[in-house]
Gaussian input, Z-matrix of N, CA and C with variables (Angstrom, degrees):
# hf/3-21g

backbone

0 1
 N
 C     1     B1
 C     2     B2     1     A1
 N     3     B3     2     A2     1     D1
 C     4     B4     3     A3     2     D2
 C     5     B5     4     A4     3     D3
 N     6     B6     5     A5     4     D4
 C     7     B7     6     A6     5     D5
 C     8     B8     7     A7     6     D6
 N     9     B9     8     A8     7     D7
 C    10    B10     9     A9     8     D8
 C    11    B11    10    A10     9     D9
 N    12    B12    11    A11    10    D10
 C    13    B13    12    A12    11    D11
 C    14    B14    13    A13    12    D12
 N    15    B15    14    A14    13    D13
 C    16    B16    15    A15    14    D14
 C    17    B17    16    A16    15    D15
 N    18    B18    17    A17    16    D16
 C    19    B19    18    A18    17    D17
 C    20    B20    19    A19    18    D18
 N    21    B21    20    A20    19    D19
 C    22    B22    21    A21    20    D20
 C    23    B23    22    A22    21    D21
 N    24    B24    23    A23    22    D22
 C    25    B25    24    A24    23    D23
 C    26    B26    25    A25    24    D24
 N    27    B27    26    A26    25    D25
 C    28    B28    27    A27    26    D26
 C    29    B29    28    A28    27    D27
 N    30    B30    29    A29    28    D28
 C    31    B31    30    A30    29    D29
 C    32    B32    31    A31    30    D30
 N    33    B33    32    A32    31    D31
 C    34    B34    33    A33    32    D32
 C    35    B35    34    A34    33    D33
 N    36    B36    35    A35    34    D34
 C    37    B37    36    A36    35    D35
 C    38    B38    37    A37    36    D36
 N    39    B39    38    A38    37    D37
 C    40    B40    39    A39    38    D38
 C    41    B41    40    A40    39    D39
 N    42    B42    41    A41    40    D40
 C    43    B43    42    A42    41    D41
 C    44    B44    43    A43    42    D42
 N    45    B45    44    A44    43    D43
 C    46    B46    45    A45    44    D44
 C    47    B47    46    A46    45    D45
 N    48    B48    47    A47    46    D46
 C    49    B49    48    A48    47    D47
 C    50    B50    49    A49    48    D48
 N    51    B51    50    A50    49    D49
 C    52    B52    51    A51    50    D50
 C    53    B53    52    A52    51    D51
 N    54    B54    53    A53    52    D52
 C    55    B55    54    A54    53    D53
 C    56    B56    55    A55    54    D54
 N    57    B57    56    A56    55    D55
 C    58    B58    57    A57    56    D56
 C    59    B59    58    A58    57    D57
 N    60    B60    59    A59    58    D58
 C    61    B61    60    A60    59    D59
 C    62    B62    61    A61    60    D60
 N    63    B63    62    A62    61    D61
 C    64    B64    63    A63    62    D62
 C    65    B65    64    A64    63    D63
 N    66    B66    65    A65    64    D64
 C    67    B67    66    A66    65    D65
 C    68    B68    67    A67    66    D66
 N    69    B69    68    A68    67    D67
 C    70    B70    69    A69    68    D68
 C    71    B71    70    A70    69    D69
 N    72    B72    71    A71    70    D70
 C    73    B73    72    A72    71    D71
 C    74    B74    73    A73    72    D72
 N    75    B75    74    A74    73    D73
 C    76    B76    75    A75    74    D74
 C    77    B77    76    A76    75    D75
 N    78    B78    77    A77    76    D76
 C    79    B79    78    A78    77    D77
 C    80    B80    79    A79    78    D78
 N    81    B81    80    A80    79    D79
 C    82    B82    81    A81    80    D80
 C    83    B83    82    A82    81    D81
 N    84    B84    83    A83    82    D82
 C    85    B85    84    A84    83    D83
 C    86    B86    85    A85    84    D84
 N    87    B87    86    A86    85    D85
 C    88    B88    87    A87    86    D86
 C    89    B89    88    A88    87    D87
 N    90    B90    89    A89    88    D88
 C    91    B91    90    A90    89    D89
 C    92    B92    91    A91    90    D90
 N    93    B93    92    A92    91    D91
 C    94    B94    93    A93    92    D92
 C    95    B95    94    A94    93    D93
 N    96    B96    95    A95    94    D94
 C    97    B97    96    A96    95    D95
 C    98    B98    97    A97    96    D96
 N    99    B99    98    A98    97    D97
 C   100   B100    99    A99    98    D98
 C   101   B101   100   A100    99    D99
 N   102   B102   101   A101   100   D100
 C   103   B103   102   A102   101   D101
 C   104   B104   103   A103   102   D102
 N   105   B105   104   A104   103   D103
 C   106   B106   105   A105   104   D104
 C   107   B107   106   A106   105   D105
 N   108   B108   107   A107   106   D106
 C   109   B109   108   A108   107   D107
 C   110   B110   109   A109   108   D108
 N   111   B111   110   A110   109   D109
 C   112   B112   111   A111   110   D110
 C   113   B113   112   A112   111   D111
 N   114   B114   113   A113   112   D112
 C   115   B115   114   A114   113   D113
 C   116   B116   115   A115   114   D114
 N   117   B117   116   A116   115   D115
 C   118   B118   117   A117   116   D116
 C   119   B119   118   A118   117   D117
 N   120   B120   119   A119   118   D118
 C   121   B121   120   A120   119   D119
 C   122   B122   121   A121   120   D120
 N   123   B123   122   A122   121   D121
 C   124   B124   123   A123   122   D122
 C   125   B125   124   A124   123   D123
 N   126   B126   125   A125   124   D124
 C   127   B127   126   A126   125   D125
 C   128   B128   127   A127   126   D126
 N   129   B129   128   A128   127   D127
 C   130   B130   129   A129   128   D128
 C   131   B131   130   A130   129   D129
 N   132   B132   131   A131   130   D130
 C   133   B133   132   A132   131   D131
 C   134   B134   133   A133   132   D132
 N   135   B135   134   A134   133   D133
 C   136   B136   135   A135   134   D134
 C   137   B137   136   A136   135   D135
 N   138   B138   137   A137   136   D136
 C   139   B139   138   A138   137   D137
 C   140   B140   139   A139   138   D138
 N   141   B141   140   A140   139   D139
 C   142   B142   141   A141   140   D140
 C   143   B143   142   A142   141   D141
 N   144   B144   143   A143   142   D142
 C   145   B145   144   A144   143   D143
 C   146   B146   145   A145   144   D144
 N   147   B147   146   A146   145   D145
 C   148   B148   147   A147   146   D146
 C   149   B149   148   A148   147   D147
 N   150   B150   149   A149   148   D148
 C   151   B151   150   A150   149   D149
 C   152   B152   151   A151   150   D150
 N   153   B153   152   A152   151   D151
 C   154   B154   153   A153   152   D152
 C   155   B155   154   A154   153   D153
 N   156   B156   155   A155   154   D154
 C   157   B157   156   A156   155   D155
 C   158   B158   157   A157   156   D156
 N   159   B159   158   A158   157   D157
 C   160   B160   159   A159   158   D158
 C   161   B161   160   A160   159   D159
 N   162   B162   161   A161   160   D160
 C   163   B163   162   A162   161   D161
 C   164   B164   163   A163   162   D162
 N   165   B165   164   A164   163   D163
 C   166   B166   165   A165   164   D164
 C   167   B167   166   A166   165   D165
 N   168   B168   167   A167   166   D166
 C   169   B169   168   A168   167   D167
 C   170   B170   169   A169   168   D168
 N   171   B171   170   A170   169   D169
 C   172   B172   171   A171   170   D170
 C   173   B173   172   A172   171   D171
 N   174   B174   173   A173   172   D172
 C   175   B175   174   A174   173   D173
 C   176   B176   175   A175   174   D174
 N   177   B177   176   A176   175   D175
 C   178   B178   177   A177   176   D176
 C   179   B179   178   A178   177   D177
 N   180   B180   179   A179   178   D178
 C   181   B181   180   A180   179   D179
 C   182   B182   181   A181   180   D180
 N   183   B183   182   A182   181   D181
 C   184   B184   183   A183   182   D182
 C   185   B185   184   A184   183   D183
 N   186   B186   185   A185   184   D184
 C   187   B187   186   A186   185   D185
 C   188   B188   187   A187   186   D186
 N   189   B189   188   A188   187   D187
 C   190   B190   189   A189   188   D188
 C   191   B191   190   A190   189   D189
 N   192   B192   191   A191   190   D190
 C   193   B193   192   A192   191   D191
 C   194   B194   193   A193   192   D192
 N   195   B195   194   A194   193   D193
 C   196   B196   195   A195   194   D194
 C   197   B197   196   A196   195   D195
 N   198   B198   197   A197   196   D196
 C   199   B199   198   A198   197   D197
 C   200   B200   199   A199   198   D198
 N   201   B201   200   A200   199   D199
 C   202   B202   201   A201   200   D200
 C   203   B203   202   A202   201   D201
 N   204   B204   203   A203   202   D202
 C   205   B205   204   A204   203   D203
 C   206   B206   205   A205   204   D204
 N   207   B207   206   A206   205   D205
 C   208   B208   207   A207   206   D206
 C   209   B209   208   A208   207   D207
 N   210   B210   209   A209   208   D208
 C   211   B211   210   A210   209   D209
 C   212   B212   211   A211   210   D210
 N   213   B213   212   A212   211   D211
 C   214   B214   213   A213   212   D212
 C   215   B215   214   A214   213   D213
 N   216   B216   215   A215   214   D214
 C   217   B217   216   A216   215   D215
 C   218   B218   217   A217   216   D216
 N   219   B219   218   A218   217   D217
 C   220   B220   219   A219   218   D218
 C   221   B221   220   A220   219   D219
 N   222   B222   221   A221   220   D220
 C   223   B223   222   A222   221   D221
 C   224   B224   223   A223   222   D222
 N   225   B225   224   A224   223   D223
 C   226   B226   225   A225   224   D224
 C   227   B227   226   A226   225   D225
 N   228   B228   227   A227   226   D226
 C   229   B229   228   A228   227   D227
 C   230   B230   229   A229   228   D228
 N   231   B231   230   A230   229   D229
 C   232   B232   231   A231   230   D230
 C   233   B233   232   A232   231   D231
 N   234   B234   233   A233   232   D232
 C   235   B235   234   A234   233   D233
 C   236   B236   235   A235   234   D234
 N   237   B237   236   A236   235   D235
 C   238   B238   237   A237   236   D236
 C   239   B239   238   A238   237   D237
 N   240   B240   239   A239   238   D238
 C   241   B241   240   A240   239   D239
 C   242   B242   241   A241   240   D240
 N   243   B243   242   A242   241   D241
 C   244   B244   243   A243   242   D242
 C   245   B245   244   A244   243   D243
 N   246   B246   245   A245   244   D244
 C   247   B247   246   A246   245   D245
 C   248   B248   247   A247   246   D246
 N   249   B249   248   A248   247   D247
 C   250   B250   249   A249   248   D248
 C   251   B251   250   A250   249   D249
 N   252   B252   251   A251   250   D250
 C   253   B253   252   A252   251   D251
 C   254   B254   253   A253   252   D252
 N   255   B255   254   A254   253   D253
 C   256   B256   255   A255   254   D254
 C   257   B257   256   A256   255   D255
 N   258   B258   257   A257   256   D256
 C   259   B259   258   A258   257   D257
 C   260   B260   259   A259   258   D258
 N   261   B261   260   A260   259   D259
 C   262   B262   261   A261   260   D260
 C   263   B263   262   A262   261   D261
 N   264   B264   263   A263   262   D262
 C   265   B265   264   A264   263   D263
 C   266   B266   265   A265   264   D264
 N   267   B267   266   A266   265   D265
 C   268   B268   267   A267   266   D266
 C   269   B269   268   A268   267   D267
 N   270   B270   269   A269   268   D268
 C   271   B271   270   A270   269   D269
 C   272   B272   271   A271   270   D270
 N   273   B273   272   A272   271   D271
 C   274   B274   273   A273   272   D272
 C   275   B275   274   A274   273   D273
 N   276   B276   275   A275   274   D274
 C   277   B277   276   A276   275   D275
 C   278   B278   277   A277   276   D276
 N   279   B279   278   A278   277   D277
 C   280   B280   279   A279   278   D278
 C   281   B281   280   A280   279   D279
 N   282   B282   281   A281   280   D280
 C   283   B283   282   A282   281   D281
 C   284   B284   283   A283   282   D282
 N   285   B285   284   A284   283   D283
 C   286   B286   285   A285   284   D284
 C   287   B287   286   A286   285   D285
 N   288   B288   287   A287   286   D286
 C   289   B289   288   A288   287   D287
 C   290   B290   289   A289   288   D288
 N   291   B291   290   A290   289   D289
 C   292   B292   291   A291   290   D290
 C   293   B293   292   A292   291   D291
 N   294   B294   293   A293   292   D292
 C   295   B295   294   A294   293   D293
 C   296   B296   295   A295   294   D294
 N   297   B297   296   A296   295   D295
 C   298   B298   297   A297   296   D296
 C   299   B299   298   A298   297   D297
 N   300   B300   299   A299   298   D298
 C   301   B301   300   A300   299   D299
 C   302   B302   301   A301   300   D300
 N   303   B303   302   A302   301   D301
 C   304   B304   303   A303   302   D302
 C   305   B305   304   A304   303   D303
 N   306   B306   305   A305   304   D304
 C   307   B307   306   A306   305   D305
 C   308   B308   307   A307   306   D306
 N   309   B309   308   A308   307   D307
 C   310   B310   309   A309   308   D308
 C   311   B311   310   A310   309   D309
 N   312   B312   311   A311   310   D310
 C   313   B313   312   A312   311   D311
 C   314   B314   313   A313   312   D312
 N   315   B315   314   A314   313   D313
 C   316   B316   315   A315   314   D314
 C   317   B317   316   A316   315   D315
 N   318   B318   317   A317   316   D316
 C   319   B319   318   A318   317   D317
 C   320   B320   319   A319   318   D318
 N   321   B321   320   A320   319   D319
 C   322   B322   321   A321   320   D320
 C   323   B323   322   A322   321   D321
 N   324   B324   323   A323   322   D322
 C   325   B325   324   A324   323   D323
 C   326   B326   325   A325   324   D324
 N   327   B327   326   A326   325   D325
 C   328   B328   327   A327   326   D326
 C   329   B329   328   A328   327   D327

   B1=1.4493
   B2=1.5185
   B3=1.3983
   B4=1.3004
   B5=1.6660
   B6=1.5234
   B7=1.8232
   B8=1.2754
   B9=0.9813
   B10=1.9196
   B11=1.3463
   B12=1.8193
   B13=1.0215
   B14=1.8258
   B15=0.9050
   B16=1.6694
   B17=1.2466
   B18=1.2345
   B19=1.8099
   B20=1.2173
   B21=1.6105
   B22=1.8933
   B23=1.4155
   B24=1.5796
   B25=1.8145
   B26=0.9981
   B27=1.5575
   B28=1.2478
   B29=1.9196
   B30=0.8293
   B31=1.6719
   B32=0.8667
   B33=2.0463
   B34=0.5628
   B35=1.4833
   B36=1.8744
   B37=1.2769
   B38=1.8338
   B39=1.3189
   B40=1.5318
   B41=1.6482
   B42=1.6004
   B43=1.3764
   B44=1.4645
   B45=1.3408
   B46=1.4709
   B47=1.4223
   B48=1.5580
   B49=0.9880
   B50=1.6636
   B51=1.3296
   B52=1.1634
   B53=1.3787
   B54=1.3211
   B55=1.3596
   B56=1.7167
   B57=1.9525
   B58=1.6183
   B59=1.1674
   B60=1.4581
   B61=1.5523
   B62=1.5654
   B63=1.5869
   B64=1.4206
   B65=1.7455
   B66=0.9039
   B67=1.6995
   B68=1.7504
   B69=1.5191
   B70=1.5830
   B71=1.3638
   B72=1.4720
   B73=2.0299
   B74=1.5953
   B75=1.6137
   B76=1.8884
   B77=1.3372
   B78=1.5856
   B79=1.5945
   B80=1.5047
   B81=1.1421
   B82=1.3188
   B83=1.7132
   B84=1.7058
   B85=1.5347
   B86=1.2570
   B87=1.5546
   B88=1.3942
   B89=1.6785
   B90=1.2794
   B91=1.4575
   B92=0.7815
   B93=2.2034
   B94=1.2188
   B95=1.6899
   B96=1.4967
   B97=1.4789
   B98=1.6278
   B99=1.0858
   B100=1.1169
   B101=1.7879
   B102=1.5712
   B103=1.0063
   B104=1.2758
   B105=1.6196
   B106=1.6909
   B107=1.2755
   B108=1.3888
   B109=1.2290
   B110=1.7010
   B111=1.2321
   B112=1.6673
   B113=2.1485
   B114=1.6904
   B115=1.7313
   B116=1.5619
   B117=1.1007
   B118=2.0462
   B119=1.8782
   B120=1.2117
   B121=1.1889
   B122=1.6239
   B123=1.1486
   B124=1.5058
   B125=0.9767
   B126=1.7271
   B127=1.4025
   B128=1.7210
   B129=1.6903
   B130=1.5393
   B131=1.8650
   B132=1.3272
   B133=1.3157
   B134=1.6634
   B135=1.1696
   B136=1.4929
   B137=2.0816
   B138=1.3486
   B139=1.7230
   B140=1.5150
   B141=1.3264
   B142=1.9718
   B143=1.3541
   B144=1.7089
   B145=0.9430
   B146=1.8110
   B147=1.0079
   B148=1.7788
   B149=1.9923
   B150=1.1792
   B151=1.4081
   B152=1.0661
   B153=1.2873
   B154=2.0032
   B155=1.0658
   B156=1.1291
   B157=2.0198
   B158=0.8156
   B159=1.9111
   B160=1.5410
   B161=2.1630
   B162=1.2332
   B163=1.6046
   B164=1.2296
   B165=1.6594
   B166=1.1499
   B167=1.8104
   B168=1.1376
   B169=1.3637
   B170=1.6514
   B171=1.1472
   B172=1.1423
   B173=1.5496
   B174=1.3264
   B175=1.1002
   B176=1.8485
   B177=1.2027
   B178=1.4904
   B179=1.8095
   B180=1.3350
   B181=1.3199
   B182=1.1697
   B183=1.8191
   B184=1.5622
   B185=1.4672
   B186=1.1954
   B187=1.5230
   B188=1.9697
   B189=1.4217
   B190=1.6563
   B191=1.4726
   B192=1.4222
   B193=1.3025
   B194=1.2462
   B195=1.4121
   B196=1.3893
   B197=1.5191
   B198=0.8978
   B199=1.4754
   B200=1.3652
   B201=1.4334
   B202=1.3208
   B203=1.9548
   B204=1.5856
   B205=1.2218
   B206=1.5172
   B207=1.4954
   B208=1.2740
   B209=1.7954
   B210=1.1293
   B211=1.5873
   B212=1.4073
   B213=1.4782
   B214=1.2989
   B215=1.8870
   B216=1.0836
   B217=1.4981
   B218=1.6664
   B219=1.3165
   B220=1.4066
   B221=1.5138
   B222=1.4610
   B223=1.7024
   B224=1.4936
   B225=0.8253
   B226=1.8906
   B227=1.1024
   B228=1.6551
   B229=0.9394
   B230=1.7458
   B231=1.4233
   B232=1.3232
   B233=1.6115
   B234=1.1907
   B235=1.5426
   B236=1.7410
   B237=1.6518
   B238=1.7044
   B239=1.9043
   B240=1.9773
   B241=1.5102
   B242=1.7138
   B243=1.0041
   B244=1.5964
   B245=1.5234
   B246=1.5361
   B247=1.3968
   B248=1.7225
   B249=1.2134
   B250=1.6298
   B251=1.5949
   B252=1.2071
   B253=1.8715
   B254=1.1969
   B255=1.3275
   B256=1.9929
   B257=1.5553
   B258=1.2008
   B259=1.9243
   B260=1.5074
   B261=1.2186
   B262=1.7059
   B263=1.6134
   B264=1.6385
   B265=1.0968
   B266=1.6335
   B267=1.9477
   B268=1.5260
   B269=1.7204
   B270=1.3634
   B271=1.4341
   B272=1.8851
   B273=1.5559
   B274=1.3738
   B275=1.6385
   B276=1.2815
   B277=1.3655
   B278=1.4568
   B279=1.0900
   B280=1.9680
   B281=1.4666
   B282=1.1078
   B283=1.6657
   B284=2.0049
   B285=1.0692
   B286=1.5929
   B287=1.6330
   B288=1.1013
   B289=1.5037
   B290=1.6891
   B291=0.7316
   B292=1.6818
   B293=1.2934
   B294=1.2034
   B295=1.6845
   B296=1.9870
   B297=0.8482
   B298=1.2984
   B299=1.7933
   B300=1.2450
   B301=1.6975
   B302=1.8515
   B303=1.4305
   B304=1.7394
   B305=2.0270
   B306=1.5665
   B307=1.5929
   B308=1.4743
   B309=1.3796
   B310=1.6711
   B311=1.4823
   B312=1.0867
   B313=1.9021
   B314=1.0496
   B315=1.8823
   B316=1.0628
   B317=1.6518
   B318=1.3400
   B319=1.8314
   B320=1.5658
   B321=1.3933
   B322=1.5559
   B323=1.1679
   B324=1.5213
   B325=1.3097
   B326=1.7282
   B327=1.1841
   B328=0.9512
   B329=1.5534
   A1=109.50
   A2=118.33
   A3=138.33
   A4=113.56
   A5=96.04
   A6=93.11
   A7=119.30
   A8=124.54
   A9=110.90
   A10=110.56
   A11=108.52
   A12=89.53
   A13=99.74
   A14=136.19
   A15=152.59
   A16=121.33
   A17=96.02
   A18=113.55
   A19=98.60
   A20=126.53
   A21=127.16
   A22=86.31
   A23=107.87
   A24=98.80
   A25=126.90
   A26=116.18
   A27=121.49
   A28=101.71
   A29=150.40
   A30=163.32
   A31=99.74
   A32=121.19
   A33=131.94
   A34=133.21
   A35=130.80
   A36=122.22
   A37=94.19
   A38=123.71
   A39=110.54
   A40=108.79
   A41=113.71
   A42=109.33
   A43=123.71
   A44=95.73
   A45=106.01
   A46=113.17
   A47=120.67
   A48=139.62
   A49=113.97
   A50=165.97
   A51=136.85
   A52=128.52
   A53=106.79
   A54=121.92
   A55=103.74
   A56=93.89
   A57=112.21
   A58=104.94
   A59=122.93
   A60=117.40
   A61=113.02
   A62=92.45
   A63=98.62
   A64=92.88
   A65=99.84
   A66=123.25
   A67=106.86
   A68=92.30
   A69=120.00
   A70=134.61
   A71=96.45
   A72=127.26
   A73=89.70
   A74=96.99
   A75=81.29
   A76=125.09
   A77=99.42
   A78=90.29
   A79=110.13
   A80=137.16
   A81=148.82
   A82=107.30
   A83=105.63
   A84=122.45
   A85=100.13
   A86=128.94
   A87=106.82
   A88=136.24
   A89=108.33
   A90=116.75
   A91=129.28
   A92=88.40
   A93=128.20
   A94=122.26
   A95=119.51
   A96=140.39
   A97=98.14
   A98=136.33
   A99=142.29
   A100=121.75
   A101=109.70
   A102=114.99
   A103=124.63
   A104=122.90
   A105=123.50
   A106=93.03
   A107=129.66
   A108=131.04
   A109=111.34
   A110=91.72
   A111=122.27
   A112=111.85
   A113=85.49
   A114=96.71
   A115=101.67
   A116=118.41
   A117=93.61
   A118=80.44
   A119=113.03
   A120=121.01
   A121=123.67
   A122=108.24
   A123=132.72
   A124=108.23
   A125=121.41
   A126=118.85
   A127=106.87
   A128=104.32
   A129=89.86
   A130=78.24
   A131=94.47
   A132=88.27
   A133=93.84
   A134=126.40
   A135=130.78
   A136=91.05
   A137=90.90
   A138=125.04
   A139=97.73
   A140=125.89
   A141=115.80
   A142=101.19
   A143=136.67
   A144=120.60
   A145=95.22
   A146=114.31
   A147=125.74
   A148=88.76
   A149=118.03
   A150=125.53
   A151=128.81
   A152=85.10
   A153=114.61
   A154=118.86
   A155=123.17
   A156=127.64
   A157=117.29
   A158=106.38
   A159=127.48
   A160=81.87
   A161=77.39
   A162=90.44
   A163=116.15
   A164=139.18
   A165=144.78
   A166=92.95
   A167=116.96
   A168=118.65
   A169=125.77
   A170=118.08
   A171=137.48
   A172=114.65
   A173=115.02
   A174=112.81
   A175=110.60
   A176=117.80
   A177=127.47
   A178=116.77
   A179=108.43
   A180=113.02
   A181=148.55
   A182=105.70
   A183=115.91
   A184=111.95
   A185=104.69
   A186=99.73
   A187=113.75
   A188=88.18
   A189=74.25
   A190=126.47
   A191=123.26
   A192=122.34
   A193=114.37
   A194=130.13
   A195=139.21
   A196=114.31
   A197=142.31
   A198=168.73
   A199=87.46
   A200=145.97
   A201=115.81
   A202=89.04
   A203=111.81
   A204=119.01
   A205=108.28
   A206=127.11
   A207=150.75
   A208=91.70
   A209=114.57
   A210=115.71
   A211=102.27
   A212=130.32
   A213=113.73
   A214=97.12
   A215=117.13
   A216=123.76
   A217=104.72
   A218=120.65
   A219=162.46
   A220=130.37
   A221=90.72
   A222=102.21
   A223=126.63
   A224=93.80
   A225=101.70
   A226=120.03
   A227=136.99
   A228=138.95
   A229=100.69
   A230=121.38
   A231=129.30
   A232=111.94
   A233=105.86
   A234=145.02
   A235=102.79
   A236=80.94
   A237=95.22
   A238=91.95
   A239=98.20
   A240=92.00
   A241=117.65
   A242=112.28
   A243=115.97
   A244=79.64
   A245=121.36
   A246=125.28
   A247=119.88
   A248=97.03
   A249=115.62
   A250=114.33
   A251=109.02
   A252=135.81
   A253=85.80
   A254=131.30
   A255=129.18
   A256=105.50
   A257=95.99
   A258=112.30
   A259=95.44
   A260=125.88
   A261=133.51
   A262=113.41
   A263=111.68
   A264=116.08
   A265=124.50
   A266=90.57
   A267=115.22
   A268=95.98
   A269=114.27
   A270=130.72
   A271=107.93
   A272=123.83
   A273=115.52
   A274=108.34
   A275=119.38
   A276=110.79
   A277=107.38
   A278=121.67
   A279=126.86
   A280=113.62
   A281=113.76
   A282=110.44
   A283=96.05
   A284=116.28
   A285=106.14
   A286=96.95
   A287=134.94
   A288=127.38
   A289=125.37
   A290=125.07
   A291=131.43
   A292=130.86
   A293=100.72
   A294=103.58
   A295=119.69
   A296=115.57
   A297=105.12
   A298=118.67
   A299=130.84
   A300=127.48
   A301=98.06
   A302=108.70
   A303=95.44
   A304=88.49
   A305=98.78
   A306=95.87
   A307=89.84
   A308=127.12
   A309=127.29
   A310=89.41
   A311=100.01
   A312=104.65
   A313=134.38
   A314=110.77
   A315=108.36
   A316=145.45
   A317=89.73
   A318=103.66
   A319=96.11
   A320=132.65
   A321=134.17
   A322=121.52
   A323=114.38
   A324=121.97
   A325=120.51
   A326=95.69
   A327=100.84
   A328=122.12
   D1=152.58
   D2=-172.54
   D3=-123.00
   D4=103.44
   D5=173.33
   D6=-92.23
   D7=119.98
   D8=167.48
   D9=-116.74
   D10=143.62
   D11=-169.74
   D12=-116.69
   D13=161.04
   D14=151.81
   D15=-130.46
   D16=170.93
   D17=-160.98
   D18=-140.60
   D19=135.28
   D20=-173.70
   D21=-155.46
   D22=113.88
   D23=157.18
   D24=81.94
   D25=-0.95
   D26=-169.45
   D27=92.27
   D28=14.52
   D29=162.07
   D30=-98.14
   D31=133.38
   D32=140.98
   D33=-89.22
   D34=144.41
   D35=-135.71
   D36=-129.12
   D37=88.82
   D38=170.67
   D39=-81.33
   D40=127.12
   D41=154.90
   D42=-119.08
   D43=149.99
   D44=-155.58
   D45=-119.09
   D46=121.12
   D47=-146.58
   D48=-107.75
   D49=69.29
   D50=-127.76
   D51=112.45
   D52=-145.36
   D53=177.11
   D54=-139.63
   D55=146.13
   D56=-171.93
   D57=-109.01
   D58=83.71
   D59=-166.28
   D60=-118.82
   D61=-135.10
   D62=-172.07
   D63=-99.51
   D64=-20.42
   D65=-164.49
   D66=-58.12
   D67=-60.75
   D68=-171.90
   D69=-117.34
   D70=25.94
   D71=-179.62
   D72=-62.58
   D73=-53.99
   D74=-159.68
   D75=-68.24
   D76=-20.01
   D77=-175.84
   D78=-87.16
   D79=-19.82
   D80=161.71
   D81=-35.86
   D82=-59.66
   D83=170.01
   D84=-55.20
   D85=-70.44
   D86=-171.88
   D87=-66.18
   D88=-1.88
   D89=143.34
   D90=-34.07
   D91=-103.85
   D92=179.50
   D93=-27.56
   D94=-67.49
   D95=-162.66
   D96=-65.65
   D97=-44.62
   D98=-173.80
   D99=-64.16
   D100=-22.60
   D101=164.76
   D102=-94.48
   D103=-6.61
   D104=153.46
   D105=-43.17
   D106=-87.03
   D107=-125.55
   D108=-89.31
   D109=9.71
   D110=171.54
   D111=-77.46
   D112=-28.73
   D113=-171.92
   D114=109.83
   D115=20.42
   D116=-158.07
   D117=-116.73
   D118=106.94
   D119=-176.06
   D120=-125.30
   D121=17.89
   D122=162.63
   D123=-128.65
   D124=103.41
   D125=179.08
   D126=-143.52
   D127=162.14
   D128=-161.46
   D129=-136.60
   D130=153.87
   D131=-174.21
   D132=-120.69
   D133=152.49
   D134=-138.07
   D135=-150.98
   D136=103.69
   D137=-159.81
   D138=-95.46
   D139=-9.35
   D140=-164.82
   D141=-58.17
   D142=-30.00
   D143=-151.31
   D144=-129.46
   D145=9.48
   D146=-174.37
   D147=-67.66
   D148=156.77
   D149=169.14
   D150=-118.95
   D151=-35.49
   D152=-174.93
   D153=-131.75
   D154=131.81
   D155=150.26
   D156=-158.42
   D157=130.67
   D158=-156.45
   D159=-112.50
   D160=-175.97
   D161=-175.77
   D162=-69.02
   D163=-12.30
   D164=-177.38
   D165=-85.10
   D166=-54.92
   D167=161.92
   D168=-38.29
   D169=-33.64
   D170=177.30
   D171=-78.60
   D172=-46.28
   D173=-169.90
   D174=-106.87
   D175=5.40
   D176=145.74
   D177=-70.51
   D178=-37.19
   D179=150.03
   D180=-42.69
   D181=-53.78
   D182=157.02
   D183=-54.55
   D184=-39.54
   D185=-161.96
   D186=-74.09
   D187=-42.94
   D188=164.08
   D189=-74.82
   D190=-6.48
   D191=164.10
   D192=-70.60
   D193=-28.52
   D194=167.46
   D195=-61.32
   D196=-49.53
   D197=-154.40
   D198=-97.07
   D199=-39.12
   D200=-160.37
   D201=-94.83
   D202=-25.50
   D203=-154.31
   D204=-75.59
   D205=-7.89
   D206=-160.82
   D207=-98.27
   D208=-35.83
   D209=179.78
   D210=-96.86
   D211=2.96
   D212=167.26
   D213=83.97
   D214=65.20
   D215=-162.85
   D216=-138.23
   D217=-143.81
   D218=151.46
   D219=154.06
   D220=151.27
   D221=163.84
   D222=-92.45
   D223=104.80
   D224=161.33
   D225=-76.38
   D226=152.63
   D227=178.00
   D228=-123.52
   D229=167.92
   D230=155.46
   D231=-171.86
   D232=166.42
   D233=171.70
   D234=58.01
   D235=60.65
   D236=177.68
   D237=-71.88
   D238=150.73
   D239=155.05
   D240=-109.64
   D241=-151.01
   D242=-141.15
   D243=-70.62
   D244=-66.62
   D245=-165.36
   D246=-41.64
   D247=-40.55
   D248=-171.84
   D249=-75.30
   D250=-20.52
   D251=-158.11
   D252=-103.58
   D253=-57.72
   D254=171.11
   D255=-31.19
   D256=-55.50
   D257=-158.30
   D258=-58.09
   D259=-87.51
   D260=155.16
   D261=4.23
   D262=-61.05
   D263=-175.95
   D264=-58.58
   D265=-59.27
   D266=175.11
   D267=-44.64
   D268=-82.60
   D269=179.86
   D270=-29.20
   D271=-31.57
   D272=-174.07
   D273=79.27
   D274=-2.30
   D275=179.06
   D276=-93.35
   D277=24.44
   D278=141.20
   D279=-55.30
   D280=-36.99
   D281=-167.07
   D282=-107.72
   D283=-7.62
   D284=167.34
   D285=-97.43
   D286=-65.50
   D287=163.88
   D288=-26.52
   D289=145.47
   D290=140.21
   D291=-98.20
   D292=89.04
   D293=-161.41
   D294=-95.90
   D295=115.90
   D296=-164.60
   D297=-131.60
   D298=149.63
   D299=-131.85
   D300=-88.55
   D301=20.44
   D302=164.61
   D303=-177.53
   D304=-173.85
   D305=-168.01
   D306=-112.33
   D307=29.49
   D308=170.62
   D309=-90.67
   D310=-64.83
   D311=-174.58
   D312=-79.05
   D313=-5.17
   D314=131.94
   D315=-55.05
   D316=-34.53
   D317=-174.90
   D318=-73.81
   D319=-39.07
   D320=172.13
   D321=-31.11
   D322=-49.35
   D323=-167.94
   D324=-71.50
   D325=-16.40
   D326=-178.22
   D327=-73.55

């Protein structure tokens, strides 16, 4: 997996390269988690190029939504594809997410 990170507007921008597994939870965590406590508490995580996500993927997710939500924050997600958008759905984390069809309009919402 491939993290990149950017900054727009005050948003912070994870893109995700790969697969969100069991494989590549930690390095995602050692990113991801490190920039809560950095201040960056509007962040959108940016799915066009994600392939995979199993439940360890999923639930590194909750957790930084938790962690950002403790500072009075959120995570957005966008430009899930069909496979990844199932998972969300199946899983019900469509309606705990804000998921939205690119990371421009993600950063909007904010």
């Amino acid at each position: 997996m491939k993290i990149i990170v950017n900054k727009k507007n005050g948003v912070t921008i994870l893109h995700l390269k790969g697969n969100l597994d069991a494989d590549t939870v930690a390095q995602f965590k050692r990113q991801a988690y490190p920039l809560v406590e950095e201040g960056c508490h509007q962040m959108v995580i940016d799915c066009h190029t994600l392939d995979f996500i199993d439940s360890m993927g999923l639930g590194a997710m909750i957790s930084l939504l938790r962690r950002v939500r403790t500072h009075a924050g959120d995570v957005k997600i966008c430009a899930l594809n069909k496979d990844v958008h199932s998972v969300f759905e199946i899983t019900r984390l469509h309606r705990l997410f804000d998921i939205q069809p690119d990371w421009q309009t993600a950063c909007e919402r904010f």
